[in-house]
PyMOL commands that place a pseudoatom at each C-alpha (Angstrom):
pseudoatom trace, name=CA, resn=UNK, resi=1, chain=A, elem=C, hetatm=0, pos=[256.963, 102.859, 196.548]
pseudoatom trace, name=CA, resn=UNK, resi=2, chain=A, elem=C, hetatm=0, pos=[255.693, 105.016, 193.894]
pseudoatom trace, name=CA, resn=UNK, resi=3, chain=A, elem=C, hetatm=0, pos=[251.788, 106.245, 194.293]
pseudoatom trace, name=CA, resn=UNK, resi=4, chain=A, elem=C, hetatm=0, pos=[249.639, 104.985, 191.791]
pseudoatom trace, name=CA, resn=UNK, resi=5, chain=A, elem=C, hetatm=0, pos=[248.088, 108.982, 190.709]
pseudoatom trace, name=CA, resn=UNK, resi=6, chain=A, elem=C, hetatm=0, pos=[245.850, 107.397, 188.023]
pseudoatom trace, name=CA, resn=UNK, resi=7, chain=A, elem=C, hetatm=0, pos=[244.280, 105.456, 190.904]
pseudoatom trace, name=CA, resn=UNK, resi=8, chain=A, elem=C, hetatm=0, pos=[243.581, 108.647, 192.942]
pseudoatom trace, name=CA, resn=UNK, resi=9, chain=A, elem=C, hetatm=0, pos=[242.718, 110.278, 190.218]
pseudoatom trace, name=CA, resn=UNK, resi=10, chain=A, elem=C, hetatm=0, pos=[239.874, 107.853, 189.345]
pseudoatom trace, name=CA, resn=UNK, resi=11, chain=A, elem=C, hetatm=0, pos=[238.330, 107.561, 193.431]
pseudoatom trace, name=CA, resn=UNK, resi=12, chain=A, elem=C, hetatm=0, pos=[238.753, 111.666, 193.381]
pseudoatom trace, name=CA, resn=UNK, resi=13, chain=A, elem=C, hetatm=0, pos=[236.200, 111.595, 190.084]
pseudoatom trace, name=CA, resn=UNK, resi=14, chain=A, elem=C, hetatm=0, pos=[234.587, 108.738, 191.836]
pseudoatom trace, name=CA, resn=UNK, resi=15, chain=A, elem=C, hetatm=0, pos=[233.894, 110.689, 195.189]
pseudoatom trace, name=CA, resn=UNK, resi=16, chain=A, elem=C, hetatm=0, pos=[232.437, 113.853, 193.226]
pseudoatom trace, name=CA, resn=UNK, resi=17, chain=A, elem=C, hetatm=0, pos=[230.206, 111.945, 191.005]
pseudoatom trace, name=CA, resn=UNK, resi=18, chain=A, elem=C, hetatm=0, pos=[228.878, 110.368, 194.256]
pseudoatom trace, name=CA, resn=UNK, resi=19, chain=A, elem=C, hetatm=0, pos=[228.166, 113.499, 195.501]
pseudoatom trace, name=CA, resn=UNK, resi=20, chain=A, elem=C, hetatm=0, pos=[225.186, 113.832, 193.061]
pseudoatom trace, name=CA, resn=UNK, resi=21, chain=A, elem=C, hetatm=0, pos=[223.506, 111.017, 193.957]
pseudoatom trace, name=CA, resn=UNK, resi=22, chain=A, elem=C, hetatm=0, pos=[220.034, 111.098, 196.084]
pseudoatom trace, name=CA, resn=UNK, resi=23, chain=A, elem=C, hetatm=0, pos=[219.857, 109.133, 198.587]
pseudoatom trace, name=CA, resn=UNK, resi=24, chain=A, elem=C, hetatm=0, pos=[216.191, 108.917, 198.341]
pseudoatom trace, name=CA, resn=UNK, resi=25, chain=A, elem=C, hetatm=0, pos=[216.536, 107.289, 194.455]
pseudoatom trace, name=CA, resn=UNK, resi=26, chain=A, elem=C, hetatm=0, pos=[218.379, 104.223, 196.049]
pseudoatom trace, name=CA, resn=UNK, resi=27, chain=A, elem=C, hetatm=0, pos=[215.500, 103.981, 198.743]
pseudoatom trace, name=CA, resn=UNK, resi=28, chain=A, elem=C, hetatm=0, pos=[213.051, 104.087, 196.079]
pseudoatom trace, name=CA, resn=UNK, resi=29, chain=A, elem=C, hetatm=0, pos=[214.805, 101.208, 194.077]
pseudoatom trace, name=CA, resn=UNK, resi=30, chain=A, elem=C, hetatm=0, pos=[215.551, 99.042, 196.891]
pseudoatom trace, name=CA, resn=UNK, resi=31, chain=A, elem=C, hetatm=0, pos=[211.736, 99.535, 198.016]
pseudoatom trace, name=CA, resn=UNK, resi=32, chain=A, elem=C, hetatm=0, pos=[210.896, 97.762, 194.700]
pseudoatom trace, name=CA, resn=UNK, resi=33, chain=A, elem=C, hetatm=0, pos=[213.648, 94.671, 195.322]
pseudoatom trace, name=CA, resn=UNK, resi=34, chain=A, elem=C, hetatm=0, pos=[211.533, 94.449, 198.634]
pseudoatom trace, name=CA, resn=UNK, resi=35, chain=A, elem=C, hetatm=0, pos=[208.349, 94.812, 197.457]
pseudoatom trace, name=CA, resn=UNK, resi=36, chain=A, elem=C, hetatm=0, pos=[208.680, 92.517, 194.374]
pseudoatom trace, name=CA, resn=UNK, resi=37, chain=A, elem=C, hetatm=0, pos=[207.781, 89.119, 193.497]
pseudoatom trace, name=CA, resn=UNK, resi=38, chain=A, elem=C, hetatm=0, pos=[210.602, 88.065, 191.161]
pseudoatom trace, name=CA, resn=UNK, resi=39, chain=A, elem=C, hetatm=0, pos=[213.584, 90.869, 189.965]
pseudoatom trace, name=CA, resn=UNK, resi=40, chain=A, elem=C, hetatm=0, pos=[215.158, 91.119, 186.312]
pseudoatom trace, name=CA, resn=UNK, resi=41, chain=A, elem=C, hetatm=0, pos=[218.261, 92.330, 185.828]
pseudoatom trace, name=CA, resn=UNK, resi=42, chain=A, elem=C, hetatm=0, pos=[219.519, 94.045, 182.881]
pseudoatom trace, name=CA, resn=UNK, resi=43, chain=A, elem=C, hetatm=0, pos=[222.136, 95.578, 181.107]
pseudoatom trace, name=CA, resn=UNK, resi=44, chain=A, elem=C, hetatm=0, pos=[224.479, 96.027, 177.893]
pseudoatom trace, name=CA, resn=UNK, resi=45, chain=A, elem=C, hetatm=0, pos=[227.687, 96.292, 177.455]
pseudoatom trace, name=CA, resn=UNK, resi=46, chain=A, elem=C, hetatm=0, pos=[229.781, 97.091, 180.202]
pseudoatom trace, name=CA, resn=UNK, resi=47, chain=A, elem=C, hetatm=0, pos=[227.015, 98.332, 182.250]
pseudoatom trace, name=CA, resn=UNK, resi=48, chain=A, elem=C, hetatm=0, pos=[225.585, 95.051, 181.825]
pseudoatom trace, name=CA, resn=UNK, resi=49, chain=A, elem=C, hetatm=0, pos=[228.805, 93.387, 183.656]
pseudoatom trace, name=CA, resn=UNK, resi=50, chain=A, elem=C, hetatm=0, pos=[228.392, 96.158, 186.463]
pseudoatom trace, name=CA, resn=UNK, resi=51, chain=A, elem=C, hetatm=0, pos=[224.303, 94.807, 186.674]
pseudoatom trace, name=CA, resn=UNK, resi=52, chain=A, elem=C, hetatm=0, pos=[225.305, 90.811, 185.960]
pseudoatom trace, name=CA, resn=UNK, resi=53, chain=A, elem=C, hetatm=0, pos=[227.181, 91.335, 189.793]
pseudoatom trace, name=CA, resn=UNK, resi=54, chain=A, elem=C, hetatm=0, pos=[224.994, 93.307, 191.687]
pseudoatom trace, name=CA, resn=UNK, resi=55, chain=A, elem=C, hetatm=0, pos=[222.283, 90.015, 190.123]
pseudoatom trace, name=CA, resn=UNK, resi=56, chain=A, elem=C, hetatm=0, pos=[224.731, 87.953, 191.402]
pseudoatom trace, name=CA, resn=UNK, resi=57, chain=A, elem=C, hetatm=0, pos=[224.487, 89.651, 194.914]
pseudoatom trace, name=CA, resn=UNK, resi=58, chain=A, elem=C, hetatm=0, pos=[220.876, 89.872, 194.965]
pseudoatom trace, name=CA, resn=UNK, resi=59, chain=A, elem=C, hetatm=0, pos=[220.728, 86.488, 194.731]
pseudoatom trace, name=CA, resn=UNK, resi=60, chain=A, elem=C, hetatm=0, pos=[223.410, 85.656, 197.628]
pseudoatom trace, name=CA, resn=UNK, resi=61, chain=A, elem=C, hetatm=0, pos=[220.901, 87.852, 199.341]
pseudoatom trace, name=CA, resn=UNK, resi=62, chain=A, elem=C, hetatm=0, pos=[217.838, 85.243, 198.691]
pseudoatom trace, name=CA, resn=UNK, resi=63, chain=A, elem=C, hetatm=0, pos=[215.717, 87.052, 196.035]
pseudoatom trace, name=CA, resn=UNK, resi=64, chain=A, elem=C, hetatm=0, pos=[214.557, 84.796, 192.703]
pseudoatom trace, name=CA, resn=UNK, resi=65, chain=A, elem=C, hetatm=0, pos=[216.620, 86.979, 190.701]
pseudoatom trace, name=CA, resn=UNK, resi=66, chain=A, elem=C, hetatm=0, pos=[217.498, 86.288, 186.868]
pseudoatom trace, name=CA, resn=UNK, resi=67, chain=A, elem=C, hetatm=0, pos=[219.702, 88.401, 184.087]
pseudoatom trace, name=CA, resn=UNK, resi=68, chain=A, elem=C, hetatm=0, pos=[217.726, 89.239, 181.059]
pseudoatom trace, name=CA, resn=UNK, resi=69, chain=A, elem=C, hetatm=0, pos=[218.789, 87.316, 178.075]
pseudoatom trace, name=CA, resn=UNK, resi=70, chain=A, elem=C, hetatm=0, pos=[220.522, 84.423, 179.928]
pseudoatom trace, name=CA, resn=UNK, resi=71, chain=A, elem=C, hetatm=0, pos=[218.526, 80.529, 178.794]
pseudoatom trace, name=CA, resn=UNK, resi=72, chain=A, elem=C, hetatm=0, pos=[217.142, 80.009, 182.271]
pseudoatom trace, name=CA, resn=UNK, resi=73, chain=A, elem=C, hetatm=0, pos=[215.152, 83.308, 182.556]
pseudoatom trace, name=CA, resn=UNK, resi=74, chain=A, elem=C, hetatm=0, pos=[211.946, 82.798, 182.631]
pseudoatom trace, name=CA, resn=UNK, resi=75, chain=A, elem=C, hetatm=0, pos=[208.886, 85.411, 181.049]
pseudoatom trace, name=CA, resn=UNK, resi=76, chain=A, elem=C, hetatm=0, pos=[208.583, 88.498, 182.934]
pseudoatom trace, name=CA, resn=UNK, resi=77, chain=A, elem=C, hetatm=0, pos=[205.013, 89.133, 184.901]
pseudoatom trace, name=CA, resn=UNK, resi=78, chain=A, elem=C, hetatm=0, pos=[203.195, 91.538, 187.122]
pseudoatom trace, name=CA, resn=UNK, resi=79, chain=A, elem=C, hetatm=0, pos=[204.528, 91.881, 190.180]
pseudoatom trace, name=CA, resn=UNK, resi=80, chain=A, elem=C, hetatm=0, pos=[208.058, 91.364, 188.725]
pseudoatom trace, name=CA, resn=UNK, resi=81, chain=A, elem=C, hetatm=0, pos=[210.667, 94.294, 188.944]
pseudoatom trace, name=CA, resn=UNK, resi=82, chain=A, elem=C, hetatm=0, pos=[213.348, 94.772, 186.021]
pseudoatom trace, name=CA, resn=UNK, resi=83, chain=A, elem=C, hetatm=0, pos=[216.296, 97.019, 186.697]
pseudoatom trace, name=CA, resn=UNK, resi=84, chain=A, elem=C, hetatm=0, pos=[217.801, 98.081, 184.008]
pseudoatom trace, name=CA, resn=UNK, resi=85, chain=A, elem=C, hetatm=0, pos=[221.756, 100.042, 183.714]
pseudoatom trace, name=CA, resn=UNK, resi=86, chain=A, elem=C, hetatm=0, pos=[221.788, 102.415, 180.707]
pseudoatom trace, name=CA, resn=UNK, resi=87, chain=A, elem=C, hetatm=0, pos=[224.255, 105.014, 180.518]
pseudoatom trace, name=CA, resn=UNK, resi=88, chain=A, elem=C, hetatm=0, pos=[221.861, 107.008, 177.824]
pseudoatom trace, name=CA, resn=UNK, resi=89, chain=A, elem=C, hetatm=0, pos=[218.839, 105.551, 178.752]
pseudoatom trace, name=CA, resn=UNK, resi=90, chain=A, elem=C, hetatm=0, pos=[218.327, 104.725, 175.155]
pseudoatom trace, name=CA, resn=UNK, resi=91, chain=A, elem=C, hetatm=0, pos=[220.027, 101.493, 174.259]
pseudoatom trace, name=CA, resn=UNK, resi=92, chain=A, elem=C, hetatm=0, pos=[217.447, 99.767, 171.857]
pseudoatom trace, name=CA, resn=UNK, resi=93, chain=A, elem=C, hetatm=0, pos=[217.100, 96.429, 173.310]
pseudoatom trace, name=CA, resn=UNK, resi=94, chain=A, elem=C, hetatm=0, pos=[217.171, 97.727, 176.946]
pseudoatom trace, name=CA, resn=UNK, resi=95, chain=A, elem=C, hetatm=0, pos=[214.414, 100.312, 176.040]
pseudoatom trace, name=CA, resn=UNK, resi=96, chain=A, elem=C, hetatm=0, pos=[212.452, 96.856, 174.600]
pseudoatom trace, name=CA, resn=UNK, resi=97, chain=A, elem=C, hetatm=0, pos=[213.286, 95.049, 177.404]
pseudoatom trace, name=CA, resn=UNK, resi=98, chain=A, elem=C, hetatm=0, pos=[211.682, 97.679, 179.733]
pseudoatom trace, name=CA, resn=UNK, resi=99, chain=A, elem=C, hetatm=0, pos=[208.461, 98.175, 177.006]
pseudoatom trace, name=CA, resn=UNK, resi=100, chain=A, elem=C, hetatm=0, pos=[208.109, 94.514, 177.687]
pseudoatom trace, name=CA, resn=UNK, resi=101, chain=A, elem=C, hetatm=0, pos=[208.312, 94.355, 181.019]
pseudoatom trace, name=CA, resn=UNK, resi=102, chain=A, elem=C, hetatm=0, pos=[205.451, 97.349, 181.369]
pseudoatom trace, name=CA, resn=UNK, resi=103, chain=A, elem=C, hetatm=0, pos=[203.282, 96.049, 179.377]
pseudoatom trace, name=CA, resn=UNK, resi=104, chain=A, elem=C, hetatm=0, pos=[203.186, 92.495, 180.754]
pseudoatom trace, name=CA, resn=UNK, resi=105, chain=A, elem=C, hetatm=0, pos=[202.299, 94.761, 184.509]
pseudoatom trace, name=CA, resn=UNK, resi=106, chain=A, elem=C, hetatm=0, pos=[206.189, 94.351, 185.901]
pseudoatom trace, name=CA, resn=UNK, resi=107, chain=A, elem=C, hetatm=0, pos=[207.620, 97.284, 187.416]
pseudoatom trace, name=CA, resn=UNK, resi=108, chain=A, elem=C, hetatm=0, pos=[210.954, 99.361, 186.321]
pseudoatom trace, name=CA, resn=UNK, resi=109, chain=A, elem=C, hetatm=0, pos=[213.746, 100.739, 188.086]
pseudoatom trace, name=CA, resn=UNK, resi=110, chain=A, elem=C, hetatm=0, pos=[217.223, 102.519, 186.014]
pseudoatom trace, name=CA, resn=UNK, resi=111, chain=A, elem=C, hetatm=0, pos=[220.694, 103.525, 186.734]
pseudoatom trace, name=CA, resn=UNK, resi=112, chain=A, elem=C, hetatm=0, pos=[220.987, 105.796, 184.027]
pseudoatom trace, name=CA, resn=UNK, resi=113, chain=A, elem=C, hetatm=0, pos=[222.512, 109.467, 183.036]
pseudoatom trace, name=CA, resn=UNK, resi=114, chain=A, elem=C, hetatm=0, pos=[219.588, 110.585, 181.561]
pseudoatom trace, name=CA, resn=UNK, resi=115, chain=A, elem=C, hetatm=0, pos=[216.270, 109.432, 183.458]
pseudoatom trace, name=CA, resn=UNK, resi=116, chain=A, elem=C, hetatm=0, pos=[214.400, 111.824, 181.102]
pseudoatom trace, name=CA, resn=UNK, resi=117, chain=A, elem=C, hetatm=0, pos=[215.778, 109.971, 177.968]
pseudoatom trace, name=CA, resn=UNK, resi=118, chain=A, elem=C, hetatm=0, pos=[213.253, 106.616, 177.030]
pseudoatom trace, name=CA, resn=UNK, resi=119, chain=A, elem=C, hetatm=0, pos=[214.003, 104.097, 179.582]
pseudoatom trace, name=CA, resn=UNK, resi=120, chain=A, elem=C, hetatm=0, pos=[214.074, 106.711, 182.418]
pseudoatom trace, name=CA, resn=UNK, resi=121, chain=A, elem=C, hetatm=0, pos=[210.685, 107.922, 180.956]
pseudoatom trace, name=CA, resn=UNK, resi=122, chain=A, elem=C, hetatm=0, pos=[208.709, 104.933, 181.806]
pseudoatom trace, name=CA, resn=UNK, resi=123, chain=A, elem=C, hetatm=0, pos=[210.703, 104.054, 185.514]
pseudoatom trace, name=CA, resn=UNK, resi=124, chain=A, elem=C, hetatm=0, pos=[208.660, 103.514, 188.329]
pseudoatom trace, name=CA, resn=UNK, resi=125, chain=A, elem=C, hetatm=0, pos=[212.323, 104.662, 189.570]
pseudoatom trace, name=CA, resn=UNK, resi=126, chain=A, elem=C, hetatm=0, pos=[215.368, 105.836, 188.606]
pseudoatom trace, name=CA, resn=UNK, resi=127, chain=A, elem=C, hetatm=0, pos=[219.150, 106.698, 189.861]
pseudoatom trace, name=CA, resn=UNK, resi=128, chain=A, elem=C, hetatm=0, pos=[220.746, 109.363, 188.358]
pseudoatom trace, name=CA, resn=UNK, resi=129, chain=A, elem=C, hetatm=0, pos=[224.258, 108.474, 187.794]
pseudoatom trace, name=CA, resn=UNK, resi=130, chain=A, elem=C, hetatm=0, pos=[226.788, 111.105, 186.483]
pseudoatom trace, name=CA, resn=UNK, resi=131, chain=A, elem=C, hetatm=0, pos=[228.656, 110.251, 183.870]
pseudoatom trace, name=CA, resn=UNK, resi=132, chain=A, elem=C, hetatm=0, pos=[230.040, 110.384, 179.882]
pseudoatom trace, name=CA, resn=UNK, resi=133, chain=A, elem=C, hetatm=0, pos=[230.300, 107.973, 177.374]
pseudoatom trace, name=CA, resn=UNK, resi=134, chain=A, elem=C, hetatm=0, pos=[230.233, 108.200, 173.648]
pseudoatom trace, name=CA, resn=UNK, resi=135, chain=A, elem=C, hetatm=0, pos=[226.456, 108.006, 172.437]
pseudoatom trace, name=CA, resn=UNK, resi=136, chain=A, elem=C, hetatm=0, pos=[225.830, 111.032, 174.615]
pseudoatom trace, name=CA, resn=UNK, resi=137, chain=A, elem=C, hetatm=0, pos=[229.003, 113.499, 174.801]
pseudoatom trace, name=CA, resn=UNK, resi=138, chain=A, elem=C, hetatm=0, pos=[227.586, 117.076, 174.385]
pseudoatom trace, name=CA, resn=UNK, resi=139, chain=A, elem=C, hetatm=0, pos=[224.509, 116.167, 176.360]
pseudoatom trace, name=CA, resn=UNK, resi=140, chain=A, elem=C, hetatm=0, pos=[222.977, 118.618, 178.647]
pseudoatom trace, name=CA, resn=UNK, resi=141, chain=A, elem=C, hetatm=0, pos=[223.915, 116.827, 182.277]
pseudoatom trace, name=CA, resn=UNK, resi=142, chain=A, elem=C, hetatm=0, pos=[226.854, 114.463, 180.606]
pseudoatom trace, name=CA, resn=UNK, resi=143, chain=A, elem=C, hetatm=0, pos=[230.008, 115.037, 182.838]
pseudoatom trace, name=CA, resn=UNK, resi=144, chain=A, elem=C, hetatm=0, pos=[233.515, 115.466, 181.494]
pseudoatom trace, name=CA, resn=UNK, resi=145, chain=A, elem=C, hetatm=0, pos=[236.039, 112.303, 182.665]
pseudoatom trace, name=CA, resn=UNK, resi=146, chain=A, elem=C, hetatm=0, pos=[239.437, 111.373, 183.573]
pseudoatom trace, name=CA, resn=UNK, resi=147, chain=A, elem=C, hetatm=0, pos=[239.543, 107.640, 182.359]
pseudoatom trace, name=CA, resn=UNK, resi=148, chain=A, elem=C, hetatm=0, pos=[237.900, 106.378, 179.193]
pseudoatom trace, name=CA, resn=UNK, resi=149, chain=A, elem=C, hetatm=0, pos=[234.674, 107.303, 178.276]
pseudoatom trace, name=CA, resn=UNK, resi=150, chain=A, elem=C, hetatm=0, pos=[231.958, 105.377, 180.161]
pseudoatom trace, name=CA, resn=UNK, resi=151, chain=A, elem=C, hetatm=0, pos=[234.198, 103.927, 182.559]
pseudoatom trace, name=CA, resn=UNK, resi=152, chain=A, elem=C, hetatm=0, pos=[233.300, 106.113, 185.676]
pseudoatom trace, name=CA, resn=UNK, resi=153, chain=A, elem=C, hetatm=0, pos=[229.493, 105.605, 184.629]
pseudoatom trace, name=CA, resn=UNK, resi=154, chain=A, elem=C, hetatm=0, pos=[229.767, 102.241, 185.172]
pseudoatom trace, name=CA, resn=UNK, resi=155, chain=A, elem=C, hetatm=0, pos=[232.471, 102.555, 187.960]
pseudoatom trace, name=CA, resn=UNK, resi=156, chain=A, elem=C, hetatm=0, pos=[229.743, 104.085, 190.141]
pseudoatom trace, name=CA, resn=UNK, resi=157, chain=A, elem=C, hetatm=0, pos=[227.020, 102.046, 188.985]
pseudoatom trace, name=CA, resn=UNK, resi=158, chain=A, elem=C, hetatm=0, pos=[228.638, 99.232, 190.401]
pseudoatom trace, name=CA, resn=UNK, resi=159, chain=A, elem=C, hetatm=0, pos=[229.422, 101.251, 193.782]
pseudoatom trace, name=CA, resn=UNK, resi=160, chain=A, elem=C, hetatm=0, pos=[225.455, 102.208, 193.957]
pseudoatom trace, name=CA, resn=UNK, resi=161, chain=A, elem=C, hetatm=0, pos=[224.852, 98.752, 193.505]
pseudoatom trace, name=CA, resn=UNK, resi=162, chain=A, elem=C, hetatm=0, pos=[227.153, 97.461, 196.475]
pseudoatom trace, name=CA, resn=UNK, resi=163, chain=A, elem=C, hetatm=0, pos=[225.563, 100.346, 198.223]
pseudoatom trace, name=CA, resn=UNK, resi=164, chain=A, elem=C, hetatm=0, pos=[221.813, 99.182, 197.873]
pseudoatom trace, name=CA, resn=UNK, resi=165, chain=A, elem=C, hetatm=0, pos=[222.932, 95.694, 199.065]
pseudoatom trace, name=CA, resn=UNK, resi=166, chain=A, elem=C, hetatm=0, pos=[223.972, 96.771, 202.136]
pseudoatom trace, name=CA, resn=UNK, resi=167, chain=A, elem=C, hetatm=0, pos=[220.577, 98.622, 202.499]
pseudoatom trace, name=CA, resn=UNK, resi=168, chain=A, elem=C, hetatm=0, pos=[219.245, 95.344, 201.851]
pseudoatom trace, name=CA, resn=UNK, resi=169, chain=A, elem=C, hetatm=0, pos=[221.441, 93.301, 204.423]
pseudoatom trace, name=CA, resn=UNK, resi=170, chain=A, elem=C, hetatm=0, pos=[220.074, 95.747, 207.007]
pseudoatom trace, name=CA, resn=UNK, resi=171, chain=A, elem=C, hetatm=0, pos=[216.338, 95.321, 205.786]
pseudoatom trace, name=CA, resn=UNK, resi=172, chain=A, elem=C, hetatm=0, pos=[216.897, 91.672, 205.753]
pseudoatom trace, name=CA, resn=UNK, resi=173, chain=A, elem=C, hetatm=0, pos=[218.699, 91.450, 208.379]
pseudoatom trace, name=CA, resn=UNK, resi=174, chain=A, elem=C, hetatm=0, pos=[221.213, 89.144, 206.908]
pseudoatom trace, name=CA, resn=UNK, resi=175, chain=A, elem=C, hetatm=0, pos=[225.464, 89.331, 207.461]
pseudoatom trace, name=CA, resn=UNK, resi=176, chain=A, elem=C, hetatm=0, pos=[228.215, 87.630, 204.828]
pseudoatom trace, name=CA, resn=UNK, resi=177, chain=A, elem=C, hetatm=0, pos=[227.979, 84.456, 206.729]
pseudoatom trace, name=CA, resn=UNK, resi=178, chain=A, elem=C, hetatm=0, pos=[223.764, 84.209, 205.346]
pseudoatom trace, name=CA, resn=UNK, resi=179, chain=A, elem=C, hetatm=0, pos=[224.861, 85.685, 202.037]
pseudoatom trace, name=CA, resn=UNK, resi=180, chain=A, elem=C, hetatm=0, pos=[227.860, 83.029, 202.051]
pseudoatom trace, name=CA, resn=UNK, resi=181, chain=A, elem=C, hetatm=0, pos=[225.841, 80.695, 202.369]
pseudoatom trace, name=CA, resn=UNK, resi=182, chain=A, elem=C, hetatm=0, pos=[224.483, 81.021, 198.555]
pseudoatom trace, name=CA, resn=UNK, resi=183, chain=A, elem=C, hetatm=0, pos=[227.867, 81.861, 197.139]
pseudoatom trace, name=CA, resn=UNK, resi=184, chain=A, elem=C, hetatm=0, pos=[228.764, 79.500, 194.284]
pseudoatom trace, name=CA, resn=UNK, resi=185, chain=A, elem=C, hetatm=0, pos=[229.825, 76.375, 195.349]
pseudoatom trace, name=CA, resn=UNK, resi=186, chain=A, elem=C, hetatm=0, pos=[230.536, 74.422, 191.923]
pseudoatom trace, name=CA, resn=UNK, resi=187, chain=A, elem=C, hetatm=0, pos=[233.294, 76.691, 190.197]
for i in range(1, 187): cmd.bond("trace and resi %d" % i, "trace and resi %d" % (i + 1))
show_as sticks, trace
zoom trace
C-alpha cells in the first residue's frame, strides 16, 4: 500500500489551523443554539454546503432549524439566531441576510476569517476560522494553503461544526440513537 501524502498533508494543515481556534467562541455560539427560539442557517458557496450539514445536524438534534433561501423557511424574528459561514465576512447577500436578521431583533453568530470584516462586525458571536481563499489573499490574518484555495476554510468549518454538536449532545443530553431517530427516513 502506498500512503496517500496529499491526505496527510491536508489533516497536518487541518490540525494547525485548529490550533487557532478559541474554545470560548464555540461556547459562545452554541450558547445562542441553546438560548434561541428558532436558528437560521446560512451560507454561500461551498461554505454554504459545510453550513447546509451542520443544519442538517441541528435538526437531528431537535432544534426548528431552517437554511436561508430554501421555500419552506419561514421570516426571521426576535428571538431567532442566524449563523452565518463567510470566509471574508463580506459576501453581499450573507451580509443582507445578517442586516435582516438584526433589524427584525434575531441574533447573529459567524464562522468567518475576518470577524472584523461586515458580517463579523454586527455578530453577537463569531469563530475565527483560519483560512485563504480568493476574495481575500493578501489579507492581514489570511493563511497560506496546501489544497485549493478555500478548501481548508471550509474543511474546518465543517469540523467546528461537528465539534459544537457534540457540545450540544452533552447539553442535551442526547446519543446517535435520539439523533437517529430524526434522520431522514424518505430518501
Amino acid at each position: 500500500m502506498k500512503k496517500a501524502v496529499n491526505i496527510f498533508a491536508i489533516l497536518d494543515e487541518l490540525r494547525n489551523n485548529a490550533e487557532q481556534i478559541d474554545n470560548e467562541e464555540l461556547e459562545a455560539v452554541t450558547k445562542l443554539i441553546t438560548e434561541a427560539k428558532r436558528i437560521f442557517v446560512g451560507g454561500a458557496g461551498r461554505s454554504g454546503f459545510a453550513a447546509r450539514g451542520f443544519s442538517n445536524r441541528l435538526m437531528h438534534l431537535g432544534y426548528i432549524v431552517y437554511f436561508v433561501g430554501e421555500p419552506t423557511t419561514p421570516s426571521i424574528q426576535a428571538g431567532d439566531l442566524l449563523i452565518v459561514g463567510s470566509g471574508s465576512g463580506n459576501t453581499a447577500s450573507l451580509v443582507a441576510n445578517s442586516k435582516k436578521a438584526k433589524d427584525q431583533g434575531a441574533k447573529v453568530a459567524t464562522l468567518t476569517m475576518f470577524p472584523e470584516n461586515t458580517i463579523g462586525s454586527m455578530a453577537d458571536a463569531s469563530i475565527k476560522i483560519p483560512g485563504v481563499t480568493e476574495k481575500c489573499l493578501g489579507q492581514e490574518g489570511s493563511a497560506g494553503t496546501v489544497q485549493a484555495s478555500g478548501s481548508s476554510f471550509e474543511e474546518l468549518c465543517w469540523i467546528t461544526y461537528d465539534a459544537m454538536v457534540m457540545d450540544l449532545m452533552k447539553i442535551t443530553n442526547q446519543d446517535d440513537k435520539d439523533l437517529f431517530k430524526r434522520h431522514a427516513n424518505m430518501e
